[in-house]
Each structure stands twice: as C-alpha cells, then as structure tokens.
C-alpha positions as CSV (number, residue, x, y, z in Angstrom):
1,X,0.0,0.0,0.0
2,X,1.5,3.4,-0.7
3,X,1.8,5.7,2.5
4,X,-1.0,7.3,3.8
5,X,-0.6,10.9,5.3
6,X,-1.7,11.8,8.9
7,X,-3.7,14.8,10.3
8,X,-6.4,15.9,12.9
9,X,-9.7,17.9,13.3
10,X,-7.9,20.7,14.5
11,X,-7.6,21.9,17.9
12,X,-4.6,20.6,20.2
13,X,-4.4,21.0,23.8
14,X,-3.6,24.4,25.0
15,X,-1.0,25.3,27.8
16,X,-1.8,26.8,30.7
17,X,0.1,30.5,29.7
18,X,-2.4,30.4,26.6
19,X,-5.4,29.4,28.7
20,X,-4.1,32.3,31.2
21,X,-4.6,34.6,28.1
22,X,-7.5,33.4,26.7
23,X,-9.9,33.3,29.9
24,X,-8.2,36.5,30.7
25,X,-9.0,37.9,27.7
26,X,-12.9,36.9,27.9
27,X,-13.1,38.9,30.9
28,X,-12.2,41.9,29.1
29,X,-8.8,42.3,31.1
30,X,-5.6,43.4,29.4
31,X,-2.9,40.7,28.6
32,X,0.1,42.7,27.1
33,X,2.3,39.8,26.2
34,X,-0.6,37.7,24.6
35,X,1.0,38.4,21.1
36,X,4.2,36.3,22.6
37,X,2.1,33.6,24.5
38,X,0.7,33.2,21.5
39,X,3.9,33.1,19.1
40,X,5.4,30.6,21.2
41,X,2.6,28.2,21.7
42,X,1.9,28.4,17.9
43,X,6.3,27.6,17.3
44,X,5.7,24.7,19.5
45,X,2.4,22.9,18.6
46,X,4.1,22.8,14.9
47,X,7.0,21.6,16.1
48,X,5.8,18.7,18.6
49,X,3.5,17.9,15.2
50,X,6.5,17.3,13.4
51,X,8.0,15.0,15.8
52,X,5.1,13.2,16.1
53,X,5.0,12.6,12.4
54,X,1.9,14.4,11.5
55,X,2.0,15.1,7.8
56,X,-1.1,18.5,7.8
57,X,-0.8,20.2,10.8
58,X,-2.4,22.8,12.4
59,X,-2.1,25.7,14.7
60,X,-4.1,23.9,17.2
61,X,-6.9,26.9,17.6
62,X,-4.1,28.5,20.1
63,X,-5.8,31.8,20.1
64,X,-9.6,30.7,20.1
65,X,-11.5,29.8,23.2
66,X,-13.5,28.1,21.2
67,X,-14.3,26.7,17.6
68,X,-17.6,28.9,17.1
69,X,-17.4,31.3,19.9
70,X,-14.0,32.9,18.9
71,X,-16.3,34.8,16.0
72,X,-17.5,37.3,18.2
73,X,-13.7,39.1,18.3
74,X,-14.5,39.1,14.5
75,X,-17.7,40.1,13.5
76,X,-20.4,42.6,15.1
77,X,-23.5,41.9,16.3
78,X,-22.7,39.3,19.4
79,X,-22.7,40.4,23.0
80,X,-24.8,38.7,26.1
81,X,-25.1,35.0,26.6
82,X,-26.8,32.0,25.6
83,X,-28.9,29.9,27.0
84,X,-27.7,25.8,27.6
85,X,-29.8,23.3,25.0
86,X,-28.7,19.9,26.0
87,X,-28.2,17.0,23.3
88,X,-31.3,15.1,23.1
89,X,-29.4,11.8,23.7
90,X,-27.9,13.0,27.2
91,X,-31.6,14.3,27.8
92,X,-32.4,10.3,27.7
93,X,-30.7,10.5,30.9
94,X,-30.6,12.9,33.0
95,X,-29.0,10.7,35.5
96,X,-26.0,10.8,33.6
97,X,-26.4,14.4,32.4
98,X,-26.5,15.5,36.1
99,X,-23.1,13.5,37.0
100,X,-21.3,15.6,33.7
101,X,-22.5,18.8,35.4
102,X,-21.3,17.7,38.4
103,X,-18.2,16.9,37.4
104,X,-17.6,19.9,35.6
105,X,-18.3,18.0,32.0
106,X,-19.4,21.1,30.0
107,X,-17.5,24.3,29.9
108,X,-19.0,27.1,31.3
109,X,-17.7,30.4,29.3
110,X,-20.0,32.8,27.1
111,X,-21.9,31.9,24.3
112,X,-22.4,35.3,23.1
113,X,-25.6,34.9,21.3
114,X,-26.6,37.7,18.5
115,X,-28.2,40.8,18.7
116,X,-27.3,43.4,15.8
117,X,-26.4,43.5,12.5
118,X,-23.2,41.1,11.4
119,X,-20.4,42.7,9.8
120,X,-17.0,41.8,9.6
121,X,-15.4,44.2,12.6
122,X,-11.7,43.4,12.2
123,X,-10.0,40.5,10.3
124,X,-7.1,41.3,12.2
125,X,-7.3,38.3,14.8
126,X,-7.5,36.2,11.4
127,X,-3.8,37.7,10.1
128,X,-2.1,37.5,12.9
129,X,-3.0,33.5,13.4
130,X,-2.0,33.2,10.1
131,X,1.0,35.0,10.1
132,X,2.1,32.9,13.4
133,X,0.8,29.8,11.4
134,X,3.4,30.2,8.6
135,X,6.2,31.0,10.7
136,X,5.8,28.0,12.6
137,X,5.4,26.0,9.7
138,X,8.8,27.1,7.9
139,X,10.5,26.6,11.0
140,X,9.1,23.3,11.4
141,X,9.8,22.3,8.0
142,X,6.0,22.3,6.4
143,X,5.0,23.5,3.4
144,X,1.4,22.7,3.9
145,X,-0.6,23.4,7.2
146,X,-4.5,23.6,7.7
147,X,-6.8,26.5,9.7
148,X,-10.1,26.2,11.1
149,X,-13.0,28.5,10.6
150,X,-16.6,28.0,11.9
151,X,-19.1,27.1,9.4
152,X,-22.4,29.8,9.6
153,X,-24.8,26.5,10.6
154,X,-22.4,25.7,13.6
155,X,-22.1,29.4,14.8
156,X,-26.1,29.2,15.1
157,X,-26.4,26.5,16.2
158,X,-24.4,27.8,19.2
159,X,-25.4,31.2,19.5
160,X,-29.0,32.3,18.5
161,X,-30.3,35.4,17.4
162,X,-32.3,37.6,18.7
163,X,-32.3,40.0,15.8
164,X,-33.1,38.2,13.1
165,X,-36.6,36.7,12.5
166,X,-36.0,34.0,10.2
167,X,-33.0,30.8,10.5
168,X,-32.5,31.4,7.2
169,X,-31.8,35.8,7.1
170,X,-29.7,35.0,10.3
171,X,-27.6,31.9,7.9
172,X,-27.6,34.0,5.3
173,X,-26.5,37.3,6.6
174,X,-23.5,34.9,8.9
175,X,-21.9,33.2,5.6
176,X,-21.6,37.0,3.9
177,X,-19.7,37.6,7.3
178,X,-17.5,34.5,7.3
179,X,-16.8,34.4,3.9
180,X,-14.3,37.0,4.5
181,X,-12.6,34.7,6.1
182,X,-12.6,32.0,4.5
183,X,-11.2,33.9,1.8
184,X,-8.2,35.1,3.5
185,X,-7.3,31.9,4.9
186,X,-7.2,29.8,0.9
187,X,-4.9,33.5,-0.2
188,X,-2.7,32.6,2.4
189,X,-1.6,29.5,1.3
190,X,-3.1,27.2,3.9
191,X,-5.8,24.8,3.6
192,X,-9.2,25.8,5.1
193,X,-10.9,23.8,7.3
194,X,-14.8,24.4,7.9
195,X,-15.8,23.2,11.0
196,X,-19.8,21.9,10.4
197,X,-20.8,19.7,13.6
198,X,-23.9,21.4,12.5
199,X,-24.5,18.9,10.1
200,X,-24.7,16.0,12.5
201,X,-24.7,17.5,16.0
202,X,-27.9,19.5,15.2
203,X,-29.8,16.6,14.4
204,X,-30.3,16.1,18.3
205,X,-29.7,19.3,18.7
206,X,-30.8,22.5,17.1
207,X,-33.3,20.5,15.3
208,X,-34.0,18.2,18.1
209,X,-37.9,19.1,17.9
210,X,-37.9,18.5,13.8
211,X,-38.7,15.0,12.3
212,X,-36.3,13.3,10.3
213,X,-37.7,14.9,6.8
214,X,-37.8,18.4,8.4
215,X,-34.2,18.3,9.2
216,X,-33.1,17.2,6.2
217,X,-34.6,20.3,4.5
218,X,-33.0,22.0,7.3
219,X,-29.6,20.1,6.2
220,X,-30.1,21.1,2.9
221,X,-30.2,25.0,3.7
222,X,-27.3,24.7,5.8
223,X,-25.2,23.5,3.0
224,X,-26.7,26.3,0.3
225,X,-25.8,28.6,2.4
226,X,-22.3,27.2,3.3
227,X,-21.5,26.7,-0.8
228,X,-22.7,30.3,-1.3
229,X,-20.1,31.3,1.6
230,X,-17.6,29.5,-0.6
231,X,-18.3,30.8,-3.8
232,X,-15.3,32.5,-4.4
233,X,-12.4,29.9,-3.3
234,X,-11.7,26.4,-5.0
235,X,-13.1,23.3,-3.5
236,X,-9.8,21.4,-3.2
237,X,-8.6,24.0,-1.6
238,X,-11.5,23.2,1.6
239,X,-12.0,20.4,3.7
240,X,-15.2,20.0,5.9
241,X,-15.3,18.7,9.7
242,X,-18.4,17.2,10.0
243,X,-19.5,15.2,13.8
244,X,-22.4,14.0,16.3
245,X,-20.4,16.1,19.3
246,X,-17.3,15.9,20.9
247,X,-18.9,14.5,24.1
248,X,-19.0,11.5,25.8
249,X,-22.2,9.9,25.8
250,X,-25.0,7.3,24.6
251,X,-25.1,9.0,21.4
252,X,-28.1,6.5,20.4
253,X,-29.6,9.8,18.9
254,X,-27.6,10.5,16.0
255,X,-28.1,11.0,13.0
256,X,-26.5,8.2,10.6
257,X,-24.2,9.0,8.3
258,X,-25.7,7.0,5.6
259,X,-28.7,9.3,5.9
260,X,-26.5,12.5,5.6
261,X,-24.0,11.0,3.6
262,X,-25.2,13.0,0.2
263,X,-26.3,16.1,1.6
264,X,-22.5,15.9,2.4
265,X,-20.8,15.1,-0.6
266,X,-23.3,18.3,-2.2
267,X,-21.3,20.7,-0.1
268,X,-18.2,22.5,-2.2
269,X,-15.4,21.2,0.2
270,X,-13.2,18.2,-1.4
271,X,-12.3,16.5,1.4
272,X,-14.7,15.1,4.7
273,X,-13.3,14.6,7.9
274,X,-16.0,12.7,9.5
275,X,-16.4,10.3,12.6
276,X,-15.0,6.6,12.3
277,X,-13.2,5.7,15.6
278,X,-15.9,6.0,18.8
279,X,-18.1,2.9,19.3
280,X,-21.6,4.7,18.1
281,X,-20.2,5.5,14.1
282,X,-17.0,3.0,13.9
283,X,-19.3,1.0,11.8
284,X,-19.9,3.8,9.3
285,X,-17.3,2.8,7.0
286,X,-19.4,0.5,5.0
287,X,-21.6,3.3,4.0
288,X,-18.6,4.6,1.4
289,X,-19.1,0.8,0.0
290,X,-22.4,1.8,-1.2
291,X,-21.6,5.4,-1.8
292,X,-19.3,6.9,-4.8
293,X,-17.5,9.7,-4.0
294,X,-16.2,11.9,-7.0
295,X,-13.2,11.3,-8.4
296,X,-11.5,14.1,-6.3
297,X,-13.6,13.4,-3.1
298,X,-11.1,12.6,0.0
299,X,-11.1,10.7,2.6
300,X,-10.4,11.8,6.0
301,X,-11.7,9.1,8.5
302,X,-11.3,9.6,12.6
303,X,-9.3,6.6,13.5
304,X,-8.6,7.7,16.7
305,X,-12.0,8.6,19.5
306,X,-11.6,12.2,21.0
307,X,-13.4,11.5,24.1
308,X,-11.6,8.6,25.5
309,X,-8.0,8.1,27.2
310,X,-7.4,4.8,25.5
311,X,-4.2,4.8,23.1
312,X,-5.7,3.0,20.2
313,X,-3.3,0.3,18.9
314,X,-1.4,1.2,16.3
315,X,-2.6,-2.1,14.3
316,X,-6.2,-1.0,15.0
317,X,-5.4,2.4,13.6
318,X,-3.7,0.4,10.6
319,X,-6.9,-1.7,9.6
320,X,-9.2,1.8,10.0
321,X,-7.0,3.1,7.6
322,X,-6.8,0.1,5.2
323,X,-10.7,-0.2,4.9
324,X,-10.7,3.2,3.4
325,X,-8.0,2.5,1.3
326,X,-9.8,-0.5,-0.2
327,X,-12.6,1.7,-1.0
328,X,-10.9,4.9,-2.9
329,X,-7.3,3.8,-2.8
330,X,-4.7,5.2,-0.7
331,X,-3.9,8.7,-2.7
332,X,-7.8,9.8,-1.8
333,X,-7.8,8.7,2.2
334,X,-6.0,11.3,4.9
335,X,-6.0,9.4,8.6
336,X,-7.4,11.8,10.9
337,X,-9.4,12.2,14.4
338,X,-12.9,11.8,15.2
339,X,-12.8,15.4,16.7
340,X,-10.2,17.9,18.5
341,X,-8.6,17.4,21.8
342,X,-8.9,20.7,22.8
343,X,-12.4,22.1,21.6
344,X,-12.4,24.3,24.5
345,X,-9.6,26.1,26.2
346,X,-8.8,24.3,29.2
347,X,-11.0,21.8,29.0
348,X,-10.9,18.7,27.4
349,X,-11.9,14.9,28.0
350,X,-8.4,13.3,27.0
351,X,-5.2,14.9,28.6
352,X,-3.0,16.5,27.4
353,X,-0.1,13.8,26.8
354,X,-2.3,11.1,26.2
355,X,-3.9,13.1,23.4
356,X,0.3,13.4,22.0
357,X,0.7,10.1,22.9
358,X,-2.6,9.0,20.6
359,X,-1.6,11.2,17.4
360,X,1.5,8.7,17.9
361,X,0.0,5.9,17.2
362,X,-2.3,7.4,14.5
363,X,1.4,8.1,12.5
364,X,2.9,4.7,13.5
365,X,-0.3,2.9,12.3
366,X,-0.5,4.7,9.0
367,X,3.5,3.4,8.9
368,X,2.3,-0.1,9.5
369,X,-1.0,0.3,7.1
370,X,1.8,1.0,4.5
371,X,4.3,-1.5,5.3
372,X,1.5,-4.0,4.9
C-alpha cells in the first residue's frame, strides 16, 4: 500500500500561559504579552506535530477559546449570553447528564448569542493567526498546514439570534460575514478547514424538535448557504469537519451518516473529515461501499476517539486506515481524528499527553497500514 498521510480535526491541547490569556482575555482584562504567548505556543504545537509525524498540521486553535465562539472578536453583532440546550441523547438520561455537570463536563464560558447587524469588525485576529501559522510551519519544516474557521450553521447552532426573525436571514447574513474569512485563509496558502458539527450535532440538537424529513430540509439550507459562503475559493482548496459532538455519551440519537451521507458530498469542500473511531459511528465505514464519491472526493476518516484516554493500537489504527484505502485507494484517504482534543480552552476529556501520545500511534499505524 503506498503511504497514507496523517492529520487531525484541528484543535490541540492548549497550555496553561495560553489558557491564562485566553480566559483573561474573555473577561475583558488586558494581557500585554498575549501576542508572545501566543507566538510561542503556535512555534511549539508545529514543532511537537513534526516530531510526532503528523504530515497536515495545524495551529491547534491557540488563540480561540473556542471553535464557534471565537467569531465574536471578528464580527459585530454578538454580546450577552446563551442559554444551555442539552443534546437530546444525554436528555435520555438525565441521570447521567447531572453527573457531567457535576463533574464539571461542560464548559462554562459565554456563548455570546446575536443581537445586531453582522459585519466583519476586524480581520485582524485572522492575520495575525495566520502569520504565526506560517512562521511556525517554515521553522518546522511544512509546506502545507491547515486553519479552522466555523461554518455559519455551527455558529447558530451555538449562539441564537435575537435580531433576526427567520433561520434562514440569520444563515444568510452569517456566511456573507464568514466568507471574508474564509477567503483570506485559501490567499494565504493554507488549507481551510470548515468546521460543520452542525450537520450532524444539530440533528439532536438544534433541530432536536424536527422530524427526520424536516431536518433534512433543514440540512439542505445549511449546506446552500455554506456553498454560497464559498463561492469565491476552489473546492480542493477546503476540507469539511463534519461530527455527532465531541462529548461522551450514549449518542443512540444520531443521526447516521448514511442518511447525511449525500447532503454531504453536495457541499463545495473536497475533502470530509468525518467520525470513524468512537463505538456509536466506527461501523460507518461500510456506507462509502455503497456510496461513490467523485473522483476528487477525500477521505479523512477519525481513526482515533476524541473523548476517551485509551491509546488505540497502532494495528487498530492500521486496519481503520486500510478499509478506506480499499474503498478509494490510498492517494484519496487522509488518517485523521474523530474530533479535537482541545475544543475548549482548558477543557478537554483526554489529557494533554495522552492526546500526543494517541496522534503517535495514529502516525505509527499509518506506517504499519503502508508496510502492509
């Protein structure tokens, strides 16, 4: 088998001078050295990629508290809070859903939810990642690197508006935002990665009250609008994150991807990162079996679970990565993550070293995948 190539969802685990920034930072309190916290976080999460033998990095969303939240430095139009909506599948059991509180299981910082017109404020959070993105890469040794933007469906599904009186105005008016964005991130040179948990998470979430026929409309208008964000930037250019949350959990709720599956391969991205490690969607590589991907469609399957502090073997990881590889043949398959090990700053369910210590043996089992 020729060699595979290694990556991740995204988001790495922060230290705790970043999280000092960040949190600080949320509260509104001046962090003069943030610019160097950050540099130096940014030079070292490339350069522990490299020795791991990851072949796309990223900058491990060092400067975002979040994935979605972080938009509200960006654009106008956010401020307040937003209410909690649990996932229907933990709402099952609240028995368990009350011990994840208790424990401290879901992180507690704003959700700024929004309340005026969206505009693009300032893209200059945007340059400065990517500037510190590049320079870590060349000192590295990459020449190709990844970056993370929200997609519009995920940043409502987080954070609601209040000004807008139709879903679709609020999706609409959000991907006219982001698109600036995404934009800037393809000119640079790196590979953009949208970030859509909206297209499985809000199944049981968002659209928890919907039937299955009304979230598939609902499914289709978050991927219009998500094309129509793209419309200036070349689809090989993107690849899509697409999950049932990073959480653990029953996850008996979600959506299959089988039932998705071509709603996904509609959207203008070229590549699908997509569950394919945790017990509830491991399964779900059969459905590319009876599903043909275009000729330029890639792969990028989770062969290692997000929410657990197991080290998958590396000879697991090896026959994830060769069921794929039967199916499109090794130059179209990427071995990835199910999700990020650090979706939140300073909060995450794998620690930090284990979470290195995984991405080891997701690069030493696509070595083995290829050795046969």
């Amino acid at each position: 088998m020729s060699r595979v190539r290694t990556t991740h969802v995204g988001s790495l685990p922060r230290t705790q001078a970043v999280c000092d920034v960040l949190f600080a930072r949320e509260k509104d309190e001046p962090v003069p050295a943030a610019e160097a916290v950050f540099a130096e976080a940014t030079d070292a999460v490339l350069a522990r990629q490299q020795a791991t033998g990851i072949d796309v990095p990223s900058d491990g969303e060092t400067s975002k508290i979040s994935y979605a939240t972080y938009v509200k430095e960006r654009l106008t139009g956010f401020d307040g809070d937003s209410p909690r909506s649990p996932p229907a599948d933990l709402e099952r059991f609240p028995g368990f859903m009350a011990k994840l509180a208790k424990a401290g299981g879901t992180p507690t910082y704003r959700r700024p939810r929004c309340v005026g017109p969206i505009r693009v404020k300032t893209l200059d959070p945007l340059h400065a990642d990517i500037a510190r993105m590049k320079g870590a890469m060349a000192k590295a040794g990459y020449a190709e690197g990844f970056m993370n933007a929200a997609s519009p469906g995920v940043i409502a599904l987080f954070q609601p508006s209040d000004h807008h009186a139709r879903l679709e105005d609020y999706l609409a008016d959000l991907a006219e935002a982001m698109r600036h964005e995404y934009e800037a991130i393809v000119a640079s040179g790196l590979v953009l990665q949208i970030d859509a948990p909206d297209l499985g998470l809000g199944r049981h979430m968002m659209y928890k009250h919907l039937d299955e026929a009304s979230f598939l409309r609902q499914l289709g208008l978050h991927v219009d609008v998500l094309n129509h964000a793209l419309r200036n930037v070349p689809g090989d250019r993107v690849r899509m994150h697409v999950c049932w949350g990073n959480y653990e959990g029953p996850h008996h709720l979600d959506i299959p991807l089988r039932t998705i599956v071509h709603e996904l391969l509609r959207a203008k991205p070229r590549a699908l990162l997509f569950e394919g490690a945790n017990p509830r969607h491991a399964h779900e590589w059969t459905v590319w079996t009876a599903v043909t991907p275009p000729d330029d469609y890639v792969l990028i399957p989770g062969c290692l679970d997000s929410t657990t502090n197991f080290v998958e073997h590396p000879d697991l990881v090896a026959q994830r990565i060769g069921r794929y590889v039967d199916i499109v043949g090794a130059d179209r398959v990427i071995a990835g993550t199910d999700c990020g090990f650090g979706t939140f700053a300073g909060f995450g369910a794998v620690e930090a070293e284990i979470a290195w210590a995984k991405l080891a043996s997701l690069t030493e089992g696509a070595r083995r995948a290829a050795a046969g």
